[in-house]
C-alpha positions in Angstrom: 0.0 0.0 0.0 3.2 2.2 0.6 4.0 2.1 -3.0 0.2 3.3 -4.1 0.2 6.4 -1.7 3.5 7.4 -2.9 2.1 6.9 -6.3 -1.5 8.7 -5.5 0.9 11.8 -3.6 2.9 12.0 -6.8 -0.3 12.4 -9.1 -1.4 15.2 -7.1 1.1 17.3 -7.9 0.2 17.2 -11.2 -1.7 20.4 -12.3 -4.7 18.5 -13.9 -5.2 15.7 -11.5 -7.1 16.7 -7.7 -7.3 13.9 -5.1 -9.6 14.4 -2.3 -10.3 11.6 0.1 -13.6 10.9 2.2 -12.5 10.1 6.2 -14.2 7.0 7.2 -15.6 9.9 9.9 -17.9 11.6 7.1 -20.0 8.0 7.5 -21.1 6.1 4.2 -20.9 7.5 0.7 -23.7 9.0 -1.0 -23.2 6.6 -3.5 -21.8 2.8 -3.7 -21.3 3.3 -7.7 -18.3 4.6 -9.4 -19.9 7.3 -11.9 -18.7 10.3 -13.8 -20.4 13.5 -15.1 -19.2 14.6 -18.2 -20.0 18.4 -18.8 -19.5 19.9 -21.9 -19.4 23.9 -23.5 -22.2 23.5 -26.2 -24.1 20.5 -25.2 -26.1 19.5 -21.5 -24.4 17.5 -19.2 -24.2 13.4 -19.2 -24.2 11.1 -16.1 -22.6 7.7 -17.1 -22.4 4.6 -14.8 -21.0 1.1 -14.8 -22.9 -1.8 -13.9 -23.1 -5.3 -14.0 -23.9 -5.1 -17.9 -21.7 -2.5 -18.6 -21.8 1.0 -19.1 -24.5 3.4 -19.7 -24.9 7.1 -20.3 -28.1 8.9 -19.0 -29.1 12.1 -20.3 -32.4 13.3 -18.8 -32.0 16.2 -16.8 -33.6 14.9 -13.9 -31.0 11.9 -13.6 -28.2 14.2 -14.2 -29.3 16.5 -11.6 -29.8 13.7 -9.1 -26.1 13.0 -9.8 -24.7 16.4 -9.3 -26.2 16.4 -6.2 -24.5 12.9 -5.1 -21.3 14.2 -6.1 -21.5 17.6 -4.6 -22.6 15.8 -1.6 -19.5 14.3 -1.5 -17.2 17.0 -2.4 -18.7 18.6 0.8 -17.9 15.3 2.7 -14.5 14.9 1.5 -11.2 16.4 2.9 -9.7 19.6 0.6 -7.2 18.5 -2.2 -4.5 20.0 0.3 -5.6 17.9 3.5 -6.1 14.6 1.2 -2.1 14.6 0.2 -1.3 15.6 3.5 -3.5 12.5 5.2 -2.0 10.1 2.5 1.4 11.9 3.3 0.9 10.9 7.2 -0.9 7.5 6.3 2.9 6.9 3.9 5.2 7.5 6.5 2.9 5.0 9.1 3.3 2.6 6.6 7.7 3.1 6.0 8.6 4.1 9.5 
């Protein structure tokens, strides 16, 4: 696990990559599906899932908004990009010390 945290704290530093972890403390997850909202300049906004069956992209605006609200749900719940590296910083040296 040492190797991936060192790995995760390296991506950070990367200009287009932000890592922001949810404590165990903020309780469950608003969701228990990987998902990803993909917003673009001249069209509306797509909410695509994996499943079982593989993937799907949803498009009515009610679905998508149901999604932005799961994810800014947990972008409220999760630690800021800065306290994220700095947990897997301290979580990195428990693991090599």
């Amino acid at each position: 696990m040492a190797r991936q945290l060192e790995h995760l704290i390296s991506e950070a530093e990367s200009p287009h990559v932000t890592l922001r972890l949810l404590p165990f403390a903020a309780g469950a997850p608003a969701t228990g599906a990987a998902f990803t909202l993909l917003a673009f300049q001249d069209a509306p906004t797509v909410f695509h899932t994996e499943g079982p069956q593989g993937g799907r992209p949803y498009e009515t605006a009610k679905t998508v908004a149901a999604a932005q609200e799961t994810y800014d749900r947990l972008r409220a719940d999760a630690l800021s990009p800065d306290a994220s590296v700095a947990r897997m910083k301290d979580m990195f040296k428990e693991r090599t010390t």
